[in-house]
VEXNU-160209 format. One record per residue: x, y, z negated of N, C-alpha, C in turn; residue in one letter. Coordinates in steps of 0.02 Angstrom, whole numbers, plus 50000, padded with zeros to 5 digits. Layout:
# residues N
XYZXYZXYZA...
# end
This chain:
# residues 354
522364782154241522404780054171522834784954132X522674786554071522804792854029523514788653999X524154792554008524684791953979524724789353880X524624786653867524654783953788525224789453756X525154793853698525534798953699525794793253597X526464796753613526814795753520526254796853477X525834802453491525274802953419524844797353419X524684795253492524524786353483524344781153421X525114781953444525464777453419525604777853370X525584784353325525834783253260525174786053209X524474786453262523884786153235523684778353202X523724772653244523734766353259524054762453201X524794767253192525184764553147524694765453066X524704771753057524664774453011525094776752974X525644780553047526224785853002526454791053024X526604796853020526704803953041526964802753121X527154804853164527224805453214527974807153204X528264808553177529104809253173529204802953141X528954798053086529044794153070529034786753114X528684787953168528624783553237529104786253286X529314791053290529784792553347530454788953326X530604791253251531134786153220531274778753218X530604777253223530624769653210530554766953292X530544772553330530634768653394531374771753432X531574774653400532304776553435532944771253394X533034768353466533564763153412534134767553365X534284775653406534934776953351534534778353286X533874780453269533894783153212533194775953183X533244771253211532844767453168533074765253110X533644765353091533924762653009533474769352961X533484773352989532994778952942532244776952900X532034772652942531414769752916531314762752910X531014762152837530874753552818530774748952863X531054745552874530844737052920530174735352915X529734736352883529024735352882528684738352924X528994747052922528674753052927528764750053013X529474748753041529754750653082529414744453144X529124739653107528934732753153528194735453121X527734738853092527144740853103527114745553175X527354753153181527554754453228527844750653310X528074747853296528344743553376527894737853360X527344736853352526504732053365526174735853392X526224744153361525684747053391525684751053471X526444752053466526584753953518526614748253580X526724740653558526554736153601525774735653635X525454736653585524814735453583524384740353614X524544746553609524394751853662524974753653742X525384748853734525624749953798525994754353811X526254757053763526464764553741527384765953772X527434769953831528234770453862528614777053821X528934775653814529364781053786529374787753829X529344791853821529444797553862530454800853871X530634795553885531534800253873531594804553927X531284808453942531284815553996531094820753929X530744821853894530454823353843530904822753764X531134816953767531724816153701532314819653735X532464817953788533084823453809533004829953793X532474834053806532344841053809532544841253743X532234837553677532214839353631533144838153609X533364833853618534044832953607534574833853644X534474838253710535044841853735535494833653767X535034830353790535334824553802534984822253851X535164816453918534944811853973534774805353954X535224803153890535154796553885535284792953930X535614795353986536084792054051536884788954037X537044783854041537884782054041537974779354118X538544783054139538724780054198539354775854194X539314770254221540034764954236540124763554294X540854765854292541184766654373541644759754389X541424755754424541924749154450542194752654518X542644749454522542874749654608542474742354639X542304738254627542174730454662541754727754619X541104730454625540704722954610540504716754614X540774714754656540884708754679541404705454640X541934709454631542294706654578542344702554536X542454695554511542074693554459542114697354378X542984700554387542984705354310542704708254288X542374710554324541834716054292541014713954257X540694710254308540144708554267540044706654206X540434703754173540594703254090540734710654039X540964714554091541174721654060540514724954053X540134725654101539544727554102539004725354074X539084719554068538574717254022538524719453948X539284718753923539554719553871539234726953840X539424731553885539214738653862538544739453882X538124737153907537694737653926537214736753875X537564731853847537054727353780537134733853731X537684735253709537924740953676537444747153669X537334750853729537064756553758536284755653747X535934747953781535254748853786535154747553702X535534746553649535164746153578535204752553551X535404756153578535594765153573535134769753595X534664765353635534554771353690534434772253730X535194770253779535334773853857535164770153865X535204771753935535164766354017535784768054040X536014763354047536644761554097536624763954176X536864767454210536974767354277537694766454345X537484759654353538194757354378538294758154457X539014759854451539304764954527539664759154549X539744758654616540354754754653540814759854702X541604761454706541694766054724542084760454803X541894755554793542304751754836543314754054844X543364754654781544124756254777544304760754826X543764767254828543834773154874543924779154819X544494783254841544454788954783543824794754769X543954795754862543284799754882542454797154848X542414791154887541764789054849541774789454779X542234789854735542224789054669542254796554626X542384802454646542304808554663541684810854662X541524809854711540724810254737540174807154684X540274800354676539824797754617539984801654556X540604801754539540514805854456540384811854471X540414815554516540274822354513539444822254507X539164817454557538414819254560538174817254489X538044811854467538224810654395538194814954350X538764819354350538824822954313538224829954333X538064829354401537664835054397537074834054372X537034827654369536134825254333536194823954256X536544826554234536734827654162536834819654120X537174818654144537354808454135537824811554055X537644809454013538004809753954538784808053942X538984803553966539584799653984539794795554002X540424793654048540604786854087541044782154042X540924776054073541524770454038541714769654134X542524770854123542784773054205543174766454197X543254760954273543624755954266544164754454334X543954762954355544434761754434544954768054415X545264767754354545754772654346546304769954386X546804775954419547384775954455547934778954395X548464777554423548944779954365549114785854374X548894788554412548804794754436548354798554466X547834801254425547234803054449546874810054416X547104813654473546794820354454546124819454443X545704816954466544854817454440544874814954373X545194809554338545104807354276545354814654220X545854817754257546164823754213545854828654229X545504830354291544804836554277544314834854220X543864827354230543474826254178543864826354098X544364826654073544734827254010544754833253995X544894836054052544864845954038544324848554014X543764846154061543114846154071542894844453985X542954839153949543004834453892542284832753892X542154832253960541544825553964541764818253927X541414816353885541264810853841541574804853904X542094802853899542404797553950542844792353899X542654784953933543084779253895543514777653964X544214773753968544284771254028544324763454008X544264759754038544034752254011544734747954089X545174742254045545284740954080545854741854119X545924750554135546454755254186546484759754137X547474761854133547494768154107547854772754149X547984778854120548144784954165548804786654130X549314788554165550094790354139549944795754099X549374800554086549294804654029549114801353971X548624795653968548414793753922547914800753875X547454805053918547264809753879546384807153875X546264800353880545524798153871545514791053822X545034791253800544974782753763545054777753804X545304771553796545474768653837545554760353789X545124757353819544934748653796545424744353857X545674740553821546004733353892546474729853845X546684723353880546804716853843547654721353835X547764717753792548664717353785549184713953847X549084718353920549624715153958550294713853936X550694715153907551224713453873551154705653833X550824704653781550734699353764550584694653819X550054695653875549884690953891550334689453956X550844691853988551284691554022551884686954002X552024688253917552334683653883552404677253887X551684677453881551334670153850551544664553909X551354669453978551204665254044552134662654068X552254667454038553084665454041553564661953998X553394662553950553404657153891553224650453902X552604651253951552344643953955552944639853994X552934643554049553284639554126553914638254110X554384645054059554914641054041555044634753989X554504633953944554164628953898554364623353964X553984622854003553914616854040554794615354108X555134621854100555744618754130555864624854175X555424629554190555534633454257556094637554229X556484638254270556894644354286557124651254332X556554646954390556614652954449555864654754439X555654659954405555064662154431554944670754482X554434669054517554204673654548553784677954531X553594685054543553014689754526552674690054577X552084691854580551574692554624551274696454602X551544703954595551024708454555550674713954594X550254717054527549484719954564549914727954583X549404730054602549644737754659549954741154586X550274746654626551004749154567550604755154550X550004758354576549634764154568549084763954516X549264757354492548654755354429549064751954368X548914757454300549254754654253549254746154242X548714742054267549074736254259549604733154294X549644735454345550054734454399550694733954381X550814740954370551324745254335551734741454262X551174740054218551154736454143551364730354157X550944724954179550964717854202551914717554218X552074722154277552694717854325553044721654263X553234728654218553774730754187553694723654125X553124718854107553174715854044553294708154074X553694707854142553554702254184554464703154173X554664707954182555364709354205555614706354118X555414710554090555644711253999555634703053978X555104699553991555114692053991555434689054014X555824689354076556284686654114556904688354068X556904693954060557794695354033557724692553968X557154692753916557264688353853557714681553873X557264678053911557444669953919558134670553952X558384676353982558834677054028558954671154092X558484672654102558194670154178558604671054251X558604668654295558944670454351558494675054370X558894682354407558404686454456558484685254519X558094688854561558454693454625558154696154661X558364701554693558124706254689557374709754750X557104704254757556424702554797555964698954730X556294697854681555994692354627555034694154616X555014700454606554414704254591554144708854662X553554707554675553264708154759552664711854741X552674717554747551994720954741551264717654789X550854719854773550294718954805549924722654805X549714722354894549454730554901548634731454874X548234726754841547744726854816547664719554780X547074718454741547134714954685546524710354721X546674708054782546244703554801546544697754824X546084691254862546444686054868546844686554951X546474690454983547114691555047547594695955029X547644699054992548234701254966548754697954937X548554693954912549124688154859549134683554916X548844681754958548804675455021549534680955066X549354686355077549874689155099550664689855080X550664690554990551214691154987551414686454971X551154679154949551534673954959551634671855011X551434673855075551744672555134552374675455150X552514681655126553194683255126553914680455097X553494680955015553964676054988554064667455015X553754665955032554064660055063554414659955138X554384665455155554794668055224555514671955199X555624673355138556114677655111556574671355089X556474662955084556844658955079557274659355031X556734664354971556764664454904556804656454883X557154654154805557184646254785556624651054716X555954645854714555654646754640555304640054639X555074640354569554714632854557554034635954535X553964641954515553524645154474553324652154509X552464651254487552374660154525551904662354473X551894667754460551354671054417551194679054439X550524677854446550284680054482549944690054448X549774693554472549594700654461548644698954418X548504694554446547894693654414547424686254465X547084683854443546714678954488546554676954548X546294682754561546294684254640546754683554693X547274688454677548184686154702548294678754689X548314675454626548204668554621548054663854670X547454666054662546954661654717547234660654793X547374669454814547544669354881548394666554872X548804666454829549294661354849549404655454838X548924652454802548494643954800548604642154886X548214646854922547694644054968548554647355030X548724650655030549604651855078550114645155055X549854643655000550584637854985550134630155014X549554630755015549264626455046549134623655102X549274630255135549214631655240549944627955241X550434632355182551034628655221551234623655192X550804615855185551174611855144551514612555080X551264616055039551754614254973550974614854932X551024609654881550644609254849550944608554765X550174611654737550414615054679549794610454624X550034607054558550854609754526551414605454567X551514600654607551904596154605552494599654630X552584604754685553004608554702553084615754664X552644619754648552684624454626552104622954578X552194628054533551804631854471551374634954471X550724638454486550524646254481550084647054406X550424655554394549714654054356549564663754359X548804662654324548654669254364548364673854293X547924679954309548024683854247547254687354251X546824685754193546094687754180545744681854153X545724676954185545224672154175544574673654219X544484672554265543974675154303543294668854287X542864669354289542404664154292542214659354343X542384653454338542294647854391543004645454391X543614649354386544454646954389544334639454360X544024639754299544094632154283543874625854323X543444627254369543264624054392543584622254473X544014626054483544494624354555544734620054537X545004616354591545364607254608546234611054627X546564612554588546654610354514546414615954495X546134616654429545854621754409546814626154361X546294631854359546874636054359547134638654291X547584639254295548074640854217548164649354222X547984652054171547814662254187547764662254123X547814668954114547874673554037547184674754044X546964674753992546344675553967546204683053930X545684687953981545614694753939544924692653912X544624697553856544214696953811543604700353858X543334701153920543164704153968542494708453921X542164704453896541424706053867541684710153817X542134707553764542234710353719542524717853721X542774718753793543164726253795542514731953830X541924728253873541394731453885541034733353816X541004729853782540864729753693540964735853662X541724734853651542074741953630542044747753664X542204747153734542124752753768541494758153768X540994753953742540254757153744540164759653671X540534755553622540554758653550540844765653559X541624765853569541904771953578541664776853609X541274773453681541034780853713540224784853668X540044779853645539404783253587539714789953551X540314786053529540694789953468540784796953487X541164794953555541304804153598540664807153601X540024803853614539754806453625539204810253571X539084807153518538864810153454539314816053436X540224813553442540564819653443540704826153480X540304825153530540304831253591539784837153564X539234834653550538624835953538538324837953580X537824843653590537664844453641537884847253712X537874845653793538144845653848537994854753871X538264855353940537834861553958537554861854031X537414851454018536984851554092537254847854142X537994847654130538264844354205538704840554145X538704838654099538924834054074539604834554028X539854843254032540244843853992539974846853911X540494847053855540454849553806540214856553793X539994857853752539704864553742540184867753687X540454863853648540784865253593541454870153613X541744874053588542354875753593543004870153599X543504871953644544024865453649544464865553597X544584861453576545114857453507545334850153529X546034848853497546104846053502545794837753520X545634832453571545304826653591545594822153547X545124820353503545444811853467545644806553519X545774801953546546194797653599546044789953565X545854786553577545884780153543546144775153599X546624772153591547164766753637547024760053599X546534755953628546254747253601546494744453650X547084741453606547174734553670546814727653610X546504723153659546194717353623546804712153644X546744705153627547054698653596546824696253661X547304693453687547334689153750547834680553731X547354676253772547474668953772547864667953800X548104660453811548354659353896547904652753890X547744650453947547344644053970547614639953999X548004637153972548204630654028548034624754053X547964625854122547474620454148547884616254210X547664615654274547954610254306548524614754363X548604620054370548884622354411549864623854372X549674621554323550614620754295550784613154255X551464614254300551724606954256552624609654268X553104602854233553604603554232553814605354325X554484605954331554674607454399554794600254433X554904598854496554964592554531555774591354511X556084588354509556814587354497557144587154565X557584589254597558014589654636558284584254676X
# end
């Protein structure tokens, strides 16, 4: 069967053949009338008609490829992020192509590099380290990059994620609201700006209220999963630490020290407090369901896909592997933190009295 070609289609229509390419490319359909533009997309329905973007690339020095890098799909954080930009991207255009690096540096290396060799226009990156030479090759490079989520101690890329500061507040605000005075940290790995962000805006909250410390108070965690937080609340309750309250690096950690304070008899809220940090989907629905800061998850996949358009209209055209062609000048930088909740649900109450 004979490929249905644009002149088709804009025979069918009854309009120039640039005047149909327009009205079917979402970036430049505002160019042509709404009449013009839904005569066109009938006819192209009606003949069956696929876009050729192997062919629009040639002509625009472009893939129409976006790659998004998670460490954990499985994750529940992320699928909201992805969706978010995803929605973003396919009214643009692209196609989305999503990486799992399984929180491996190497694997994550490897994917953006190949990526980049198939001329992928630009990434929205969400497994940034706070220290990460590949994120600062691609900046050199000034491949069209957002980081969503994770930032880098340079801060030399765009970068979307909720307000940890605020929402660290909030969670601490709450518990002392309700009576706590000994609280605990349970925070995420120290090699990831939230990590990093979360426990320094965990500490700053404590000394407002002027809180009791000491000096085990804040417990890293060596990854942002639930045997990780199952782990380090096993310590802390072997460290014969006194708290009424735990707050946690993010949900997951949560979860896994739900389920350690549970092995060992103490049950929560009536003995302890927790509350955890994202809002993951389903939390509400645990027995007790769970009290967590709420990030805008969709809404930062949202932005993140706006901004990375932006770099990327501003790059202009690539030279193949996904960098700039342009001469280097100074990188505009855009730093969005969004508005974070807190949720309080069944996993906090006042402290037991003595």
């Amino acid at each position: 069967m004979q490929r249905v070609k644009l002149a088709d289609v804009a025979r069918a229509a009854g309009v120039h053949p640039g005047t149909a390419s327009r009205a079917l490319n979402p970036a430049t359909r505002d160019q042509v009338s709404r009449a013009t533009s839904k005569r066109v997309a009938r006819a192209a329905e009606r003949l069956g008609y696929v876009p050729n973007t192997f062919a629009r690339g040639l002509r625009t020095a472009r893939s129409y490829l976006v790659g998004m890098v998670v460490p954990d799909v499985t994750n529940p954080l992320f699928p909201p992020m992805v969706r978010g930009a995803e929605q973003v991207l396919s009214r643009a255009g692209y196609t989305l192509v999503l990486t799992d690096t399984d929180n491996d540096a190497g694997t994550e290396r490897r994917q953006v590099e190949q990526l980049r060799a198939r001329g992928t226009d630009g990434f929205i990156i969400a497994t940034a380290r706070w220290e990460d030479r590949l994120l600062d090759e691609v900046a050199e490079a000034r491949v069209p990059t957002v980081l969503v989520n994770r930032n880098t101690s340079g801060g030399r890329l765009p970068y979307v994620g909720g307000d940890e500061r605020a929402g660290i507040k909030l969670a601490v605000d709450h518990l002392v609201g309700l009576g706590h005075r000994r609280i605990a940290y349970l925070a995420g790995p120290q090699d990831t700006s939230t990590g990093r962000e979360r426990a320094a805006a965990f500490r700053q909250a404590v000394a407002g209220h002027t809180l009791p410390t000491w000096r085990t108070q804040v417990r890293p965690c060596a990854a942002y999963t639930e045997a990780a937080g199952a782990a380090a609340a096993v310590r802390l309750l072997a460290s014969a630490a006194e708290f009424t309250a735990v707050l946690a690096g993010n949900d997951l950690i949560a979860l896994g020290a739900l389920d350690a304070f549970s092995r060992a008899g103490i049950h929560c809220p009536d003995r302890v407090s927790v509350v955890g940090f994202n809002d993951l989907p389903m939390v509400d629905r645990l027995t007790p369901p769970l009290s967590t800061v709420r990030l805008p998850l969709h809404e930062m996949g949202t932005l993140a896909a706006r901004i990375l358009l932006d770099e990327i209209d501003a790059a202009g055209p690539t030279d193949g592997g996904g960098s700039a062609m342009q001469p280097a000048q100074p990188q505009r930088v855009a730093q969005s933190l969004l508005g974070v909740e807190l949720a309080v649900r069944g996993t906090t109450a006042a402290p037991a009295r003595s």
